[in-house]
Each structure stands twice: as structure tokens, then as C-alpha cells.
DRENTORKOL-3810 file (N, C-alpha, C; in nm, 4 decimals):
REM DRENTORKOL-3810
@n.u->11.3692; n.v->10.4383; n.w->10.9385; ca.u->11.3011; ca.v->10.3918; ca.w->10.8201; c.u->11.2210; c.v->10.5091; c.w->10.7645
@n.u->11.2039; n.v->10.5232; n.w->10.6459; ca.u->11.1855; ca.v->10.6154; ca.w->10.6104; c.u->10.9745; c.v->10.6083; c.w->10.5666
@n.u->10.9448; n.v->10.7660; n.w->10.5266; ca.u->10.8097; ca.v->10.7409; ca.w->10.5331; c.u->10.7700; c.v->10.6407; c.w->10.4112
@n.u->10.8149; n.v->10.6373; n.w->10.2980; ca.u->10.7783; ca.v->10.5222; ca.w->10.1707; c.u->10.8085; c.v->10.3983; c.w->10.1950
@n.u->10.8982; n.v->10.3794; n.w->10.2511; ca.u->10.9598; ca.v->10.2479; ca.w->10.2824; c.u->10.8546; c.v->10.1826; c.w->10.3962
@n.u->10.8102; n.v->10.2636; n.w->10.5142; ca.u->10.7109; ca.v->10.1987; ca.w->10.5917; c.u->10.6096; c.v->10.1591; c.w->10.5713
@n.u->10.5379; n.v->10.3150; n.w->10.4290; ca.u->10.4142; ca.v->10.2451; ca.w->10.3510; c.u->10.4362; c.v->10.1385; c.w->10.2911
@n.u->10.5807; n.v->10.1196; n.w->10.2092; ca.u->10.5280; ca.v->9.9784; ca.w->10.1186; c.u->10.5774; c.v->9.8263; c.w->10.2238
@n.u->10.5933; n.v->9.8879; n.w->10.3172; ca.u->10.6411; ca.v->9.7417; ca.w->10.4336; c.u->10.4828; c.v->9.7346; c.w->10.4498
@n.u->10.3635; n.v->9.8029; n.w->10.4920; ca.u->10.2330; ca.v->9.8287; ca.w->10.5140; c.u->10.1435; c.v->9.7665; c.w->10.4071
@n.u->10.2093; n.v->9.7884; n.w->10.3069; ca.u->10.1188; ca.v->9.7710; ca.w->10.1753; c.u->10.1999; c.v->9.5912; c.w->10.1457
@n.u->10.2753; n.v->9.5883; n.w->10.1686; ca.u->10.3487; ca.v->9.4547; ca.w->10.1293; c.u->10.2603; c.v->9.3610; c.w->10.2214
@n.u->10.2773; n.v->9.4063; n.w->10.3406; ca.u->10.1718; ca.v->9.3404; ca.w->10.4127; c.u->10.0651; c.v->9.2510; c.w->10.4127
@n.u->10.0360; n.v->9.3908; n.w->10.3824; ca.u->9.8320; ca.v->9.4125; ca.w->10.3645; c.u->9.8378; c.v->9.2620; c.w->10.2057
@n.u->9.9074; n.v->9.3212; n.w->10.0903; ca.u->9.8756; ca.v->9.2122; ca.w->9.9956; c.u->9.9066; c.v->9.0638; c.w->10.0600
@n.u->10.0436; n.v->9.0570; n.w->10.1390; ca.u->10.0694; ca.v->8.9339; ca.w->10.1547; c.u->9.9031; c.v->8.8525; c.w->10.2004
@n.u->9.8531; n.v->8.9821; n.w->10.3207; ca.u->9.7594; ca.v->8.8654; ca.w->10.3842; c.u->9.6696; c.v->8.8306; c.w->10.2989
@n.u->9.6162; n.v->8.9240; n.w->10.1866; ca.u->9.5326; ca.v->8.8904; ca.w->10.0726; c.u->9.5833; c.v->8.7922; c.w->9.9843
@n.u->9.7212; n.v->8.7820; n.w->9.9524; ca.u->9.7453; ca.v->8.6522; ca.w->9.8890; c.u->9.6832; c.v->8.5197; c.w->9.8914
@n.u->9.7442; n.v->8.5449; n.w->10.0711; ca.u->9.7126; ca.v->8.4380; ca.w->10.1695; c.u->9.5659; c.v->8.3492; c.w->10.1451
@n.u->9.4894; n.v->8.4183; n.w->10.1670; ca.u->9.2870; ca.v->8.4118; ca.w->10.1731; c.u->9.2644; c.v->8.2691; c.w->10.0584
@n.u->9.3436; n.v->8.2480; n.w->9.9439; ca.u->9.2538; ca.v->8.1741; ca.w->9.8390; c.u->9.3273; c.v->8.0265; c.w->9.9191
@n.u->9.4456; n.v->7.9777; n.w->9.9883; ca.u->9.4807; ca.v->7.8812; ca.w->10.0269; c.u->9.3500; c.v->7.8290; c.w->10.1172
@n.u->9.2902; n.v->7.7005; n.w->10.1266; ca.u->9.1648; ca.v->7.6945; ca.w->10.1831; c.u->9.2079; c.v->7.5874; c.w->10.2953
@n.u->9.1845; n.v->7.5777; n.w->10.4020; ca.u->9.2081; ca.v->7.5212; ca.w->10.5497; c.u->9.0464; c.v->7.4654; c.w->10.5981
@n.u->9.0473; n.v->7.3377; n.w->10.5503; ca.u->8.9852; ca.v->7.2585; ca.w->10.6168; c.u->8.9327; c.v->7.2896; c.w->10.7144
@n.u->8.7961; n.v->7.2765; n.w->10.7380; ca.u->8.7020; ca.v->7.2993; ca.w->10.8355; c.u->8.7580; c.v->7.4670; c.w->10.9089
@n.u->8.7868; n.v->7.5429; n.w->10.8242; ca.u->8.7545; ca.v->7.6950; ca.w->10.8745; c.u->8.6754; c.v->7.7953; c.w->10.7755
@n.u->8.6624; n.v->7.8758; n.w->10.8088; ca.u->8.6376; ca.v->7.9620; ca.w->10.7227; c.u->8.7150; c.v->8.0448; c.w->10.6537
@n.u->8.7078; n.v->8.0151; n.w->10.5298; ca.u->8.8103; ca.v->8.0733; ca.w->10.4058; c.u->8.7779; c.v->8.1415; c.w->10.3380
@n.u->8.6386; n.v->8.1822; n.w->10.3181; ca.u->8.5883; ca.v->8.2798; ca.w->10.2242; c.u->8.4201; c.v->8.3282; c.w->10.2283
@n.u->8.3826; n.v->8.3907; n.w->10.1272; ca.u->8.2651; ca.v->8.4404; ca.w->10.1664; c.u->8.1575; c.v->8.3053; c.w->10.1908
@n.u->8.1481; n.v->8.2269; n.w->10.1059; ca.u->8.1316; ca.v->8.1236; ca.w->10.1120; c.u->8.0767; c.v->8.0637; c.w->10.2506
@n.u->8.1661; n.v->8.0230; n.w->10.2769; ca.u->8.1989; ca.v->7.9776; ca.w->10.4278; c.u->8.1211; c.v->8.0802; c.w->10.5322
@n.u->8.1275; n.v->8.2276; n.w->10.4972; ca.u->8.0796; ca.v->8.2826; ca.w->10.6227; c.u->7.9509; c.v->8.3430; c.w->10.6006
@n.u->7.9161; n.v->8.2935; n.w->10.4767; ca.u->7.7343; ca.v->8.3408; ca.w->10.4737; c.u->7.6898; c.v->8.2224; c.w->10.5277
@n.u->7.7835; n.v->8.1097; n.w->10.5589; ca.u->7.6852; ca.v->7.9891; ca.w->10.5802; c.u->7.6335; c.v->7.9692; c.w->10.7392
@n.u->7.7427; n.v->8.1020; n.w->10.8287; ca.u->7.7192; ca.v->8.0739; ca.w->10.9461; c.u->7.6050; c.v->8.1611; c.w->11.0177
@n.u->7.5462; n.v->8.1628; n.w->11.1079; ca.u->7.4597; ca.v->8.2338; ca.w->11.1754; c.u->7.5272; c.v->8.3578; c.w->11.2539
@n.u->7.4149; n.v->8.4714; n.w->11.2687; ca.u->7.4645; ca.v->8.5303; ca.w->11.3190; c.u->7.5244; c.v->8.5597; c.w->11.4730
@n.u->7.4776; n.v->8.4954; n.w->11.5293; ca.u->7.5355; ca.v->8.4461; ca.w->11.6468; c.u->7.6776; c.v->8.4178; c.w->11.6225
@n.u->7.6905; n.v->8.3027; n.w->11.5208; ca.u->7.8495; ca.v->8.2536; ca.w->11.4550; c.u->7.9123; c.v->8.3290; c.w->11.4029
@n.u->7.8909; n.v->8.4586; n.w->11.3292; ca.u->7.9736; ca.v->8.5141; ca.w->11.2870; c.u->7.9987; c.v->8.6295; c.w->11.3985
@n.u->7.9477; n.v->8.6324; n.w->11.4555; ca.u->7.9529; ca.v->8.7598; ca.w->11.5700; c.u->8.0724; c.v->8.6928; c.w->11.6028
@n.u->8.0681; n.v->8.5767; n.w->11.7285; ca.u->8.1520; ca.v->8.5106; ca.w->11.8148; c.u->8.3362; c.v->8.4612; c.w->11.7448
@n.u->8.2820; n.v->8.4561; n.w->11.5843; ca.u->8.3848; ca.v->8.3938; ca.w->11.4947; c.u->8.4950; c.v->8.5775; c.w->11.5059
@n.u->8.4128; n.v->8.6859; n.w->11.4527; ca.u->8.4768; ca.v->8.8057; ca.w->11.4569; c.u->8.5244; c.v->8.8118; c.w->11.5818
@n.u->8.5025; n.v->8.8684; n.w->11.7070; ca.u->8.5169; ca.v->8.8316; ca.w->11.8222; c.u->8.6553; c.v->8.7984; c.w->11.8391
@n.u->8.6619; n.v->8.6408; n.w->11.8313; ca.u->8.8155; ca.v->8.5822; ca.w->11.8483; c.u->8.8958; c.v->8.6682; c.w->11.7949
@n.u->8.8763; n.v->8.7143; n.w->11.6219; ca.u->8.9669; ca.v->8.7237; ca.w->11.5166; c.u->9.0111; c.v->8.8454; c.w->11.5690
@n.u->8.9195; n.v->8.9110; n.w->11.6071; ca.u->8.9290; ca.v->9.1008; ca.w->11.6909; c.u->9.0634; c.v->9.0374; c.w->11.7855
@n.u->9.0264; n.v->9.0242; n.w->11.8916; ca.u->9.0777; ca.v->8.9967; ca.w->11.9815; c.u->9.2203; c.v->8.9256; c.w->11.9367
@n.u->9.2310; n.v->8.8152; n.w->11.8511; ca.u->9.3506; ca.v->8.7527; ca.w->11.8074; c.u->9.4567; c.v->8.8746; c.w->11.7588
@n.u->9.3598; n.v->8.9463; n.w->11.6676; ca.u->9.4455; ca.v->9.0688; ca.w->11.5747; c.u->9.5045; c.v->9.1549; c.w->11.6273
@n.u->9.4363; n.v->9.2238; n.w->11.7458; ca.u->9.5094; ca.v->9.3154; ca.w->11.7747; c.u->9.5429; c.v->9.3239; c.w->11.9637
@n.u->9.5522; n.v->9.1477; n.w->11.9797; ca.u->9.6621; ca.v->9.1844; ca.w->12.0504; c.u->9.7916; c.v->9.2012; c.w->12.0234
@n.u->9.8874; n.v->9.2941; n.w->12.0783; ca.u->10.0258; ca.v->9.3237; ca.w->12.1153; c.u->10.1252; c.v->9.1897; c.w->12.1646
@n.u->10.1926; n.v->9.1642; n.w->12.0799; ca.u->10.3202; ca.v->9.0931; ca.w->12.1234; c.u->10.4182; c.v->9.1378; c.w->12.1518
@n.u->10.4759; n.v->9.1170; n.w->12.2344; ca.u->10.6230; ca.v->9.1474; ca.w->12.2171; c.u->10.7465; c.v->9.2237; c.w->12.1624
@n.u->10.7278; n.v->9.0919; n.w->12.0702; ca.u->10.7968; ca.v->9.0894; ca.w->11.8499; c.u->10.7429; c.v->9.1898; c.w->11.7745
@n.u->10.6469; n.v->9.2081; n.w->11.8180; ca.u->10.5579; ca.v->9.2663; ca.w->11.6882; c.u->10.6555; c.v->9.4037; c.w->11.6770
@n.u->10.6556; n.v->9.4132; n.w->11.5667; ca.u->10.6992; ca.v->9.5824; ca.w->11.4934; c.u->10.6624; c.v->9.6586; c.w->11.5657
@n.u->10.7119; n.v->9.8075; n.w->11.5376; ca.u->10.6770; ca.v->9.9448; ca.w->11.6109; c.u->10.5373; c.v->9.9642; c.w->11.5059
@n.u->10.5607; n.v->9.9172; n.w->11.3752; ca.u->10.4528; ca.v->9.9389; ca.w->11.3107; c.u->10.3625; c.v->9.8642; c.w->11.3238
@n.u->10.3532; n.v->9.7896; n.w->11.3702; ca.u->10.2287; ca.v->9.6688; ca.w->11.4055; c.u->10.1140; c.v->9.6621; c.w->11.5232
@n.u->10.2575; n.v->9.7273; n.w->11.6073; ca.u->10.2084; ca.v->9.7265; ca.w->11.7626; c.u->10.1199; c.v->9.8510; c.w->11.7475
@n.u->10.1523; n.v->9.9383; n.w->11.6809; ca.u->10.0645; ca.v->10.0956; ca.w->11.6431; c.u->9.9594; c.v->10.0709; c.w->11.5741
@n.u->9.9188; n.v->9.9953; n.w->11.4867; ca.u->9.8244; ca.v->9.9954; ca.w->11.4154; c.u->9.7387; c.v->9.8766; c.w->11.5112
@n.u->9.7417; n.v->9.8166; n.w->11.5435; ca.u->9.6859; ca.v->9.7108; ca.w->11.6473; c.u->9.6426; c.v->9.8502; c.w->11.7686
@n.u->9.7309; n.v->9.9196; n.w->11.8407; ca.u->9.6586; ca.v->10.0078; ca.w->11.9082; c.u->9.5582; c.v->10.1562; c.w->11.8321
@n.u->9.6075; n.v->10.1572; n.w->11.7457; ca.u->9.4996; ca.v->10.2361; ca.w->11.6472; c.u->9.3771; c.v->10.1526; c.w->11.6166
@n.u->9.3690; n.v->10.0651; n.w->11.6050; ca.u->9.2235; ca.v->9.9673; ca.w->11.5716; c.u->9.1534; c.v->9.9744; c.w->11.7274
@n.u->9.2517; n.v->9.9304; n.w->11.8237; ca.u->9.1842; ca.v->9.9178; ca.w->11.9515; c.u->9.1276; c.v->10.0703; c.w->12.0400
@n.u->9.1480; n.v->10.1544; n.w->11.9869; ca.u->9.1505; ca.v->10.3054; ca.w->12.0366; c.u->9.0309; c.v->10.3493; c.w->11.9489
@n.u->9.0172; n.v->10.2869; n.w->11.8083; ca.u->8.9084; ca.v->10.3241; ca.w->11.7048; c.u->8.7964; c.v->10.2548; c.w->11.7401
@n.u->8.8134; n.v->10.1153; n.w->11.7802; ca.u->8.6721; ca.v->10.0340; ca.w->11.8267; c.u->8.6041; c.v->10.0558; c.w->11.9584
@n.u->8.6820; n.v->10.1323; n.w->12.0548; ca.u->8.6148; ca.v->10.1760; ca.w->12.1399; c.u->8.5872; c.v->10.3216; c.w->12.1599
@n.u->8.6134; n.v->10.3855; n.w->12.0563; ca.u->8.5735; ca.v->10.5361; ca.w->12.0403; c.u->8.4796; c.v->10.4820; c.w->11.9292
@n.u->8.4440; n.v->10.3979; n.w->11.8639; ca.u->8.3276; ca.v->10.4084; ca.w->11.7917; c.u->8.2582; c.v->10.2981; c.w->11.8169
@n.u->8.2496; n.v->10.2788; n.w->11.9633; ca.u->8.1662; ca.v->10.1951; ca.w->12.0336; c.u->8.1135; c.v->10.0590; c.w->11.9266
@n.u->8.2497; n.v->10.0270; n.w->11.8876; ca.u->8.1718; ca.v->9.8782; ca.w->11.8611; c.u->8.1931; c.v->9.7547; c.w->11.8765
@n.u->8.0839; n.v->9.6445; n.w->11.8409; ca.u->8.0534; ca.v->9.5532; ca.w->11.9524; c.u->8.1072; c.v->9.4673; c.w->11.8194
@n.u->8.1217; n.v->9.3546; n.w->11.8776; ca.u->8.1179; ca.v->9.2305; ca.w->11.7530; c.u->8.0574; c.v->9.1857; c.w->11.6345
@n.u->7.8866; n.v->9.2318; n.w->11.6856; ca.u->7.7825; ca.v->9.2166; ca.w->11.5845; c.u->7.8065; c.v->9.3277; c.w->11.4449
@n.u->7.8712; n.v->9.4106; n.w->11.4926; ca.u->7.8395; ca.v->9.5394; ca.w->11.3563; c.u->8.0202; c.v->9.5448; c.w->11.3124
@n.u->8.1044; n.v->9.4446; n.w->11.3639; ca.u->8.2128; ca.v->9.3735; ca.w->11.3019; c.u->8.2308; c.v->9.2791; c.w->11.2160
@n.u->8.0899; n.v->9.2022; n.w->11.2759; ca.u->8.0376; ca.v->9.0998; ca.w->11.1748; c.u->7.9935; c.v->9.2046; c.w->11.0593
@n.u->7.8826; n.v->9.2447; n.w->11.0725; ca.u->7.8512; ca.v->9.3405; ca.w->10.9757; c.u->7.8796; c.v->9.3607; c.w->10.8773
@n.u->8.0193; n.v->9.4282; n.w->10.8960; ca.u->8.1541; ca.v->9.5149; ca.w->10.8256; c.u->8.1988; c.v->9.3787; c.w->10.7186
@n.u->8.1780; n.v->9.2984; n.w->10.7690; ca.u->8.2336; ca.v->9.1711; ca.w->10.7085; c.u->8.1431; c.v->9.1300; c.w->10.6105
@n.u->8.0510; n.v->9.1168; n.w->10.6644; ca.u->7.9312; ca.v->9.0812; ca.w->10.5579; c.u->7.9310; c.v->9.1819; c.w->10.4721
@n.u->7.8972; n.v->9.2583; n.w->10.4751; ca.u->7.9240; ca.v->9.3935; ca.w->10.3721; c.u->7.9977; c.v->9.4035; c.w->10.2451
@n.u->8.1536; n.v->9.3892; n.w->10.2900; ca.u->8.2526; ca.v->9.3743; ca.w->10.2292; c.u->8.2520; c.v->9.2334; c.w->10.1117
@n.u->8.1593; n.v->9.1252; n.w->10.1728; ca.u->8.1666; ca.v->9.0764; ca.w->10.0841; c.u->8.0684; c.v->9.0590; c.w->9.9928
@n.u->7.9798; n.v->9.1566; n.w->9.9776; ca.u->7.8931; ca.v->9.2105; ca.w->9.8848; c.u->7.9810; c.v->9.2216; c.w->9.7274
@n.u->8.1362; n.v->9.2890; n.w->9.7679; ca.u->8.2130; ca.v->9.2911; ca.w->9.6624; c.u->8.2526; c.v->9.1491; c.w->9.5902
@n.u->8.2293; n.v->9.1179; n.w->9.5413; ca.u->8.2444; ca.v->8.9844; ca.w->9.4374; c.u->8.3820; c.v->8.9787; c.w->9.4366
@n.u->8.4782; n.v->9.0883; n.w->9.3945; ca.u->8.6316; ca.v->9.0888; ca.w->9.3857; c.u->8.7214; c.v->9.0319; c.w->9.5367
@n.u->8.6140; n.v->9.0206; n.w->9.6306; ca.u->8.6204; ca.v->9.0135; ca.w->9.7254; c.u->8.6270; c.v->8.8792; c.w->9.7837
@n.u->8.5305; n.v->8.8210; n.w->9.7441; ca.u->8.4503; ca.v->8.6617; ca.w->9.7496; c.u->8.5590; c.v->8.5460; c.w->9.8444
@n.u->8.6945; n.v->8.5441; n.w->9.7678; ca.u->8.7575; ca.v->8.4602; ca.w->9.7654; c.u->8.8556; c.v->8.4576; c.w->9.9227
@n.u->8.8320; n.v->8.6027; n.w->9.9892; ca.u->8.9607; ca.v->8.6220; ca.w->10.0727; c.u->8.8877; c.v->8.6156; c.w->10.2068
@n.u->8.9613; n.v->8.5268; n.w->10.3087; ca.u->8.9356; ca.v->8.4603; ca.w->10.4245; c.u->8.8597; c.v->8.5948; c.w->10.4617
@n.u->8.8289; n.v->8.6256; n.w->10.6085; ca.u->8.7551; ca.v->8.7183; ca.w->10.6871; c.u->8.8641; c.v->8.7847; c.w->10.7711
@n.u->8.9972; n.v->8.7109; n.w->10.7870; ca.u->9.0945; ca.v->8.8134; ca.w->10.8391; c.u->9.1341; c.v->8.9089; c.w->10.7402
@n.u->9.1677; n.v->8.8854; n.w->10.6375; ca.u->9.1850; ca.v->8.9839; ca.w->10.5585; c.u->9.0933; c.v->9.0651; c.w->10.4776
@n.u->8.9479; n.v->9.0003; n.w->10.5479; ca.u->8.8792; ca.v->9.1187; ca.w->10.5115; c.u->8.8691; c.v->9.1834; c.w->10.6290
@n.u->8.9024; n.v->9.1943; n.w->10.7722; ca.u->8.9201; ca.v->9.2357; ca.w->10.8684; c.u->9.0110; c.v->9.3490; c.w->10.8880
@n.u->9.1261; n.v->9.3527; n.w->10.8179; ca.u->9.2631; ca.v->9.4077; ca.w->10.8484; c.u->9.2284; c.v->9.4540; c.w->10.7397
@n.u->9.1974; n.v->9.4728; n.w->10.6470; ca.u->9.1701; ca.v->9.5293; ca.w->10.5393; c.u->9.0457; c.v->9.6863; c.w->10.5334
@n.u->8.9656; n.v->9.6235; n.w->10.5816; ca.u->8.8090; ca.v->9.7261; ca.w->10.6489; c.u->8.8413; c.v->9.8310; c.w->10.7750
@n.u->8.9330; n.v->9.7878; n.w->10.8556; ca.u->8.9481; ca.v->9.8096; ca.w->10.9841; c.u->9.0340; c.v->9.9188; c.w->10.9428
@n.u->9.1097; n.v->9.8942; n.w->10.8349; ca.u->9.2514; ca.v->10.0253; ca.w->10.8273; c.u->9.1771; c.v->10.1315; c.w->10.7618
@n.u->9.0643; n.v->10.1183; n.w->10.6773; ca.u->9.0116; ca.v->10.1800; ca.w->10.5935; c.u->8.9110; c.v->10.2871; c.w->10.7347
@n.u->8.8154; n.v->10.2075; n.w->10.7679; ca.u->8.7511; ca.v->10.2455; ca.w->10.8715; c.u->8.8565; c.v->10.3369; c.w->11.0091
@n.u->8.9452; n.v->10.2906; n.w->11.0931; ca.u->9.0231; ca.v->10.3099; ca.w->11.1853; c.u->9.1768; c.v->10.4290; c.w->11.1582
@n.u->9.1695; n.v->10.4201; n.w->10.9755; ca.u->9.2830; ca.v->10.5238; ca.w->10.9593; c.u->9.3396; c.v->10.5972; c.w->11.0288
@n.u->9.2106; n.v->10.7209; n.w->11.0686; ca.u->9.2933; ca.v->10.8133; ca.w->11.1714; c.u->9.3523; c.v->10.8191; c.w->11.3081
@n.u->9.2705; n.v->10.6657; n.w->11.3604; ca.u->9.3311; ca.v->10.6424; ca.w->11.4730; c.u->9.4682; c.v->10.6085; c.w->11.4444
@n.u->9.5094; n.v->10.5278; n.w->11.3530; ca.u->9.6131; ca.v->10.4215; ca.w->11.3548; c.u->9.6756; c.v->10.5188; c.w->11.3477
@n.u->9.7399; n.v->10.6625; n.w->11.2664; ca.u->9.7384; ca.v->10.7628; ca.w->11.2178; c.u->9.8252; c.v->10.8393; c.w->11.3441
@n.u->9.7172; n.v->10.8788; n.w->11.4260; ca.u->9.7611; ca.v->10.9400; ca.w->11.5454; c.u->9.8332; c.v->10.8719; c.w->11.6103
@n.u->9.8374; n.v->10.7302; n.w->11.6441; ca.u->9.9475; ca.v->10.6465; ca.w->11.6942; c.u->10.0561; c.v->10.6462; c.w->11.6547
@n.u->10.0695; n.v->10.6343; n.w->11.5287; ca.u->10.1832; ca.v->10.6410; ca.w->11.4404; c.u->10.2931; c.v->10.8107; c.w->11.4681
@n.u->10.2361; n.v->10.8906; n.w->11.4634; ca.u->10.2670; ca.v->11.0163; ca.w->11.5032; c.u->10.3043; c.v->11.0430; c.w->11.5805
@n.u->10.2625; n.v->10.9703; n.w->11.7122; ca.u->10.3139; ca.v->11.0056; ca.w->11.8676; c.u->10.4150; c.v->10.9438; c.w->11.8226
@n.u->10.5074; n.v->10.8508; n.w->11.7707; ca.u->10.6101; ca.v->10.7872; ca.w->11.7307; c.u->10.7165; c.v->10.8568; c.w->11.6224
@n.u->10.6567; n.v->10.9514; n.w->11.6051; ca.u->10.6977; ca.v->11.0269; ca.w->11.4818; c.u->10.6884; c.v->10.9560; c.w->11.3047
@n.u->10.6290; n.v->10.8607; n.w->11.3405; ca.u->10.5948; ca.v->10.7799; ca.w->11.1800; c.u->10.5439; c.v->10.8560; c.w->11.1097
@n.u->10.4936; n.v->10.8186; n.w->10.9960; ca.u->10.4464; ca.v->10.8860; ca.w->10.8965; c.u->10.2537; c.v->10.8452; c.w->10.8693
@n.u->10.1670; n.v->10.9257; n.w->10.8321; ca.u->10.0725; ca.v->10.8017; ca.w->10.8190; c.u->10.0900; c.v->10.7217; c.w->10.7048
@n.u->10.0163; n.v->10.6136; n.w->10.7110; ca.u->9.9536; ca.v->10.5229; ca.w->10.6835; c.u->9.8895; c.v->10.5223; c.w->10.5154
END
């Protein structure tokens, strides 16, 4: 696969999950909305799962997936961080108004690539990919 073709499989992605965010699911959290309403304790523990959900490794998962999932996990513990300043990142992000509407995973996977680039980067490379 070639290096453009992987970015826009990456970028196809990335929008799908942003598509995704305005569909709203009953009793979760769907948007900014929803996650200013929780405490911080709650949003710590809520990031937490989502960390943990995201970037574990399946199986199935793509060569490109499985790399960027170990690029996030190689970036969060070289920049020593904990849940609370994940929450953070989250809260932050939705300072952006353009923002407002899209669940917290995709502001997750979204922040994390921005933040984690060069890890994901170097993963990708040992593979001979292209970055990111």
C-alpha cells in the first residue's frame, strides 16, 4: 500500500469517527455537554476505560492500527501520563466550540495523534510505512 493511500485510509478514518460523535446513545456520553457534567473523578475513570479500550491490540486490527495504538501506548508512558491530564486534554479540546458536538473518543483519537505523532511515526517506520 502505498504512502497516500495509507494517509487517506488514516484520514478516512479519523473523519469516519468524527462523523460518528453527533449520533447520541442514551445514557452515555456524547458530547461536550455530557462531559462537563461529570466530575472529575468521572471523567478521569470515564478516560481511563476509553485509553485502555483504544489502544488495545486485536488480532484483526490493521498493521496500521495495531501501530498507531502502539505509538499512543509508547507516547503515554514516555510522557508519563496518568488519566487525570487525559481528562484534561479532553476538557481542553472542548474549549473549541467546532468541537462541542463530537463524543470524547473522537476527541481522544483525534488529540492523541496530534499529541503522540512522533511516536506513532517511529512505529510506523520500523514497518517501513510512511508517517502519518
Amino acid at each position: 500500500m502505498s504512502h497516500s493511500r495509507i494517509s487517506l485510509t488514516i484520514a478516512a478514518w479519523a473523519f469516519g469517527a468524527t462523523l460518528a460523535a453527533p449520533t447520541q446513545a442514551a445514557g452515555y456520553v456524547n458530547d461536550s455537554k455530557g462531559w462537563m457534567a461529570l466530575t472529575a473523578e468521572a471523567k478521569a475513570a470515564y478516560v481511563q476505560g476509553l485509553n485502555d479500550s483504544l489502544n488495545y491490540v486485536f488480532v484483526d486490527d490493521t498493521l496500521v492500527n495495531a501501530l498507531a495504538k502502539k505509538g499512543r501506548t509508547e507516547c503515554l508512558v514516555a510522557l508519563q501520563t496518568n488519566s487525570a491530564l487525559l481528562a484534561d486534554r479532553i476538557t481542553q479540546a472542548y474549549a473549541d466550540k467546532n468541537l462541542a458536538g463530537y463524543a470524547p473518543t473522537a476527541i481522544y483519537i483525534i488529540k492523541m495523534g496530534e499529541v503522540c505523532r512522533s511516536h506513532i511515526n517511529k512505529e510506523r517506520a520500523a514497518f517501513g510505512i510512511g508517517p502519518m
